[in-house]
C-alpha positions as CSV (number, residue, x, y, z in Angstrom):
1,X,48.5,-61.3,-5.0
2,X,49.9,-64.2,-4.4
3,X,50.5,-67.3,-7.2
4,X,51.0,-70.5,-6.1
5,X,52.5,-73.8,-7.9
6,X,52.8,-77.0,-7.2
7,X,55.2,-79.2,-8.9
8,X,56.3,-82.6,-8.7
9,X,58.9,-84.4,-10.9
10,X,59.6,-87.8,-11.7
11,X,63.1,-87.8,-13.9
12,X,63.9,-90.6,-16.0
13,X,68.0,-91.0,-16.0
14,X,69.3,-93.0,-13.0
15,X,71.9,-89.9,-12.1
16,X,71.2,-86.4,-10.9
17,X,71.6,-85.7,-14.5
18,X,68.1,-83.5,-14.7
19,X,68.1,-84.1,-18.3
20,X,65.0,-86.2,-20.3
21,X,62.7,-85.4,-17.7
22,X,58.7,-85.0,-17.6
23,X,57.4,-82.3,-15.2
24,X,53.8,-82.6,-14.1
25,X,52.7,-78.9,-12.6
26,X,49.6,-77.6,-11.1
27,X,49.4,-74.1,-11.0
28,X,46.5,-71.7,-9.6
29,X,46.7,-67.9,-9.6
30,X,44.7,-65.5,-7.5
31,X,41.9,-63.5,-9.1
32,X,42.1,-65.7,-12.9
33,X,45.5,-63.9,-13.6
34,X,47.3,-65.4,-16.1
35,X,49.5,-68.2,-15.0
36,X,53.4,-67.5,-15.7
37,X,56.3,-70.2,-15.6
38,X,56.0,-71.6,-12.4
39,X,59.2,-72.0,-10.7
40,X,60.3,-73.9,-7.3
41,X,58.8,-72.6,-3.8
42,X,61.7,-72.1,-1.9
43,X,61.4,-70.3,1.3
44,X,59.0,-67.8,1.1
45,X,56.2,-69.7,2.9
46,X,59.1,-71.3,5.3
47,X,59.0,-68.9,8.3
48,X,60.7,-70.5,10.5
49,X,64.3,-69.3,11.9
50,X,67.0,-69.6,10.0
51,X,70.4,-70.9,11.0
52,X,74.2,-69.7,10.7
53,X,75.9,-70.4,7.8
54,X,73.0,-72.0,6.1
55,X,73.1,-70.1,2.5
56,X,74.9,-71.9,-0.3
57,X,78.2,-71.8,-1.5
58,X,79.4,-70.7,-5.0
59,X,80.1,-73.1,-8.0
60,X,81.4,-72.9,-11.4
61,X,79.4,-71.8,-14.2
62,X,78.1,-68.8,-13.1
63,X,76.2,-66.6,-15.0
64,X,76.5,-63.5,-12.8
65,X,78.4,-60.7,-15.1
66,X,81.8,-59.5,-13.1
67,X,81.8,-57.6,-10.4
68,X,78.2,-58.3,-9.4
69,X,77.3,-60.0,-6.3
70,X,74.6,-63.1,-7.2
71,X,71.3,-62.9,-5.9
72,X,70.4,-65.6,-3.9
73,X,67.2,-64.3,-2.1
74,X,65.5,-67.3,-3.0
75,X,68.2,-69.6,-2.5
76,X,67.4,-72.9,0.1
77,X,69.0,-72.3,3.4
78,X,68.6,-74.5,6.3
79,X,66.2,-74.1,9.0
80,X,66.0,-74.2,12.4
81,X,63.3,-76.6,13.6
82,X,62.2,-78.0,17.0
83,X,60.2,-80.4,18.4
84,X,57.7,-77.8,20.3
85,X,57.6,-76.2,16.9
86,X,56.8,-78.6,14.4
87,X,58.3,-78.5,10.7
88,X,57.6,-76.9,7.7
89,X,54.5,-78.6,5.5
90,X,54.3,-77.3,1.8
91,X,51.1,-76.5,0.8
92,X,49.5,-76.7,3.8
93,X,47.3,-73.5,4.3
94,X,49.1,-71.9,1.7
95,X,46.3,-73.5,-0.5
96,X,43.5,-71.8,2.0
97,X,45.2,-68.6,1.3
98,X,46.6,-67.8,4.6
99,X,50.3,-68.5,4.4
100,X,53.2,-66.4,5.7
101,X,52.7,-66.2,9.2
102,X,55.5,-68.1,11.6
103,X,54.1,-72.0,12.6
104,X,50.4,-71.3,10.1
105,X,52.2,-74.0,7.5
106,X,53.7,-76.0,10.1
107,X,53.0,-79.5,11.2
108,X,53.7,-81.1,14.5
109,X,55.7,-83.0,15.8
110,X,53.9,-85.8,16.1
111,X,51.9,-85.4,13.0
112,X,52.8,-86.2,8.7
113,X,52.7,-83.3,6.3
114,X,50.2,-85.2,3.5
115,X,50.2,-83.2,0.0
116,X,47.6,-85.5,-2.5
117,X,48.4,-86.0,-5.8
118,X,45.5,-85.0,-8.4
119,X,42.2,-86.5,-7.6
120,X,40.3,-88.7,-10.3
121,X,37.1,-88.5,-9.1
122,X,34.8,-86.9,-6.0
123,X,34.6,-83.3,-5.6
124,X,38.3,-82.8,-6.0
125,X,38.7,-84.7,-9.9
126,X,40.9,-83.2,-11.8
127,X,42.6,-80.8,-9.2
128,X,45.0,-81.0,-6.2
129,X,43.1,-81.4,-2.8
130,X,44.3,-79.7,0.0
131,X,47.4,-80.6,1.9
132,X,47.0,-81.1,5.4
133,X,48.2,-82.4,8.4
134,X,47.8,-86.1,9.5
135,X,48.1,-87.2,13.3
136,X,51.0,-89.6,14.2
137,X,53.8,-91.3,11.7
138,X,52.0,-93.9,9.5
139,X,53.0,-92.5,5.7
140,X,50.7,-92.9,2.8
141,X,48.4,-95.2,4.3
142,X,48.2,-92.4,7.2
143,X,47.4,-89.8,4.9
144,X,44.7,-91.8,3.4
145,X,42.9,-92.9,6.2
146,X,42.3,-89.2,7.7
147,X,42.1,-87.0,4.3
148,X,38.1,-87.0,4.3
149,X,38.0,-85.0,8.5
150,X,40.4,-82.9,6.6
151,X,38.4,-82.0,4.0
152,X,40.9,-83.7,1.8
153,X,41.2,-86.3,-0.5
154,X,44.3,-88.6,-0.9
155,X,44.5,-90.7,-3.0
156,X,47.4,-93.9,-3.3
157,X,49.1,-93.5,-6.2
158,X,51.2,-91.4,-8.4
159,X,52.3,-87.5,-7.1
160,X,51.1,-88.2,-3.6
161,X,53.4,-87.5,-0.9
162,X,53.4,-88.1,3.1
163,X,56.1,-86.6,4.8
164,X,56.5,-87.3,8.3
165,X,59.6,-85.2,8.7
166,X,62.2,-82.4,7.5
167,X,64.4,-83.7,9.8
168,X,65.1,-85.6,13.1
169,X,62.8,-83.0,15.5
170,X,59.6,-84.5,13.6
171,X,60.4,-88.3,15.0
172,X,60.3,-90.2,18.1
173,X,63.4,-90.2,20.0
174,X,66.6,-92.0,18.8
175,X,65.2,-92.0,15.0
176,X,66.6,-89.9,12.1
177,X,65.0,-88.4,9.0
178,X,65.5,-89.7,5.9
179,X,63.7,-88.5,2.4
180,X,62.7,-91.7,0.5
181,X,63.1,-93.0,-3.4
182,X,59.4,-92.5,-5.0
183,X,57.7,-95.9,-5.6
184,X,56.9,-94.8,-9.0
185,X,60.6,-94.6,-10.2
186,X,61.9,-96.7,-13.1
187,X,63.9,-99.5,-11.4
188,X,67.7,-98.5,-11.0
189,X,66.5,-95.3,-10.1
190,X,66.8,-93.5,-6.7
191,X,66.4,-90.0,-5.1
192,X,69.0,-87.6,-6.2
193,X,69.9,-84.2,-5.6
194,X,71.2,-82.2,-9.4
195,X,71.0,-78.9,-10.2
196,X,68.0,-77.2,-9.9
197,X,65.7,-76.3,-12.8
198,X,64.9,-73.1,-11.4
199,X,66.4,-70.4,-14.0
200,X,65.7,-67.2,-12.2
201,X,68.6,-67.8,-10.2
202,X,72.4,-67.3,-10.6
203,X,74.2,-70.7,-10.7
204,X,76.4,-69.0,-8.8
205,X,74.1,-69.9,-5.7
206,X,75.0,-73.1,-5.9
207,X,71.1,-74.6,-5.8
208,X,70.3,-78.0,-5.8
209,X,67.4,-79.9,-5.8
210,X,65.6,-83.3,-5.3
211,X,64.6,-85.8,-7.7
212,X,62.8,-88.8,-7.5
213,X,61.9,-88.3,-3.9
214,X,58.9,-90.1,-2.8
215,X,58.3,-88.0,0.4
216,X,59.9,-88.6,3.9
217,X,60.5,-91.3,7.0
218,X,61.4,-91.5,10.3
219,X,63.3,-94.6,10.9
220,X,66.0,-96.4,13.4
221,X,69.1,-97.0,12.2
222,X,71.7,-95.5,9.6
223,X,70.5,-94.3,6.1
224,X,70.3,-96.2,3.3
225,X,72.8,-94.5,0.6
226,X,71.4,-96.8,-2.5
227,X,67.5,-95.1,-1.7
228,X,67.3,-92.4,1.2
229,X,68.6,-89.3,1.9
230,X,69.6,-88.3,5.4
231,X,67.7,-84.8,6.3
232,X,69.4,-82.4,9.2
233,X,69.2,-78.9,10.3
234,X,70.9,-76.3,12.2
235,X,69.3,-78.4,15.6
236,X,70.3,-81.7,13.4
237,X,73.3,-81.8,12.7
238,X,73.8,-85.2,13.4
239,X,75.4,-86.4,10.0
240,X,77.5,-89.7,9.6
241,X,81.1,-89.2,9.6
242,X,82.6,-87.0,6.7
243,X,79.3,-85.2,6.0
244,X,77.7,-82.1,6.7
245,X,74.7,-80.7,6.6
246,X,73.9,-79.0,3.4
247,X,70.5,-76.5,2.2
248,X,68.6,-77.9,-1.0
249,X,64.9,-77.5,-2.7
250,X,63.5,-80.6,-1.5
251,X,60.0,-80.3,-3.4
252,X,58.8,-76.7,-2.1
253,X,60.9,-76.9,1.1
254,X,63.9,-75.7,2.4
255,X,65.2,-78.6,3.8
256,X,69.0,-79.4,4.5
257,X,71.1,-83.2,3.4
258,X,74.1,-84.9,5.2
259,X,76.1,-85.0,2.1
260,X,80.4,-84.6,2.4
């Protein structure tokens, strides 16, 4: 049986503090189970290869008693993606109940991963539509304009998300990937990564998270510190100078930041 969640965040403080916070989460469970604390999707849909080197490293505060090794099985780690294989889209046919086989959750290349916020009216009100996949690079307004052959229904606004990338491999040549700062932020604020909210797992795995992310861009040029994140892989690894590529919880996806 398998429970799914969907959560999105919108935090308050202007640092990667993850204090003061509001948490909006959808949850559905198979069968009318009872729904339990949802927690971060990490990899577990994600079946795509992983890289070397891509688990997390060890910080302070960790709450693993001496002498035992922390469990990090659902850790972020970085990926492996490619252009002939598309990238990772959360939500996407895990909501039709047939996730877990390699490339099923997986965008193209050439197409945005769109996951709608909650509908407010139409046959979806009240509920998350179904993410899906959108053809070429054109964001929100992208998302909006094909939900309906999807059998979708994205809406502009808060909690919807268009992400035409996990890294360089989902854009046009010469691009990079960058994850963007959600419109909806208070002003001053931008997307962060802080430690993650996700209690079932040691601190000593080191995970980090996203916050305030608004979804994901392919653009030309270098990154913008003040509002983007630059997103990279095992086969993108090109980070600016003094950064490497590092695995985090980028709103149900393992996805990896240039960060030093």
């Amino acid at each position: 049986m398998q429970q799914r969640f969907r959560k999105l965040a919108l935090f308050i403080g202007a640092t990667t503090v993850v204090s003061g916070a509001f948490i909006v989460v959808a949850c559905g469970t198979d069968n009318g189970t009872t729904a339990t604390p949802p927690v971060p999707e990490t990899g577990t849909k994600d079946t795509s290869p992983v890289g070397d080197g891509g688990g997390p490293s060890d910080q302070d505060g960790d709450t693993t008693p001496d002498g035992e090794a922390a469990d990090c099985a659902t850790a972020p780690i970085l990926r492996s993606n490619t252009a002939a294989g598309g990238f990772f889209c959360a939500f996407y046919k895990a909501e039709a109940g047939v996730d877990g086989a390699a490339g099923l959750a997986n965008c193209t290349s050439t197409q945005t991963c769109c996951n709608p916020g909650i509908a407010d009216g139409g046959a979806f009100a009240g509920k998350f539509p179904p993410a899906f996949c959108a053809d070429g690079k054109l964001g929100d307004n992208g998302c909006a304009a094909q939900d309906t052959v999807h059998g979708s229904d994205y809406q502009l606004g808060f909690f919807s998300n268009s992400w035409e990338c996990n890294d360089k491999n989902g854009c046009p040549a010469g691009d990079i990937c960058v994850m963007t700062t959600s419109p909806y932020a208070m002003a001053g604020n931008h997307v962060n990564l802080g430690p993650t909210n996700n209690k079932g797992v040691p601190k000593a795995c080191g995970i980090l998270e996203s916050y305030q992310q608004g979804g994901s861009k392919c653009k030309t040029g270098a990154v913008d510190p003040t509002t983007e994140i630059q997103l990279c892989s095992t086969t993108d690894t090109g980070c600016p100078a003094g950064q490497t590529c590092k695995p985090f919880d980028g709103a149900g996806r393992d996805l990896g930041a240039c960060r030093p």
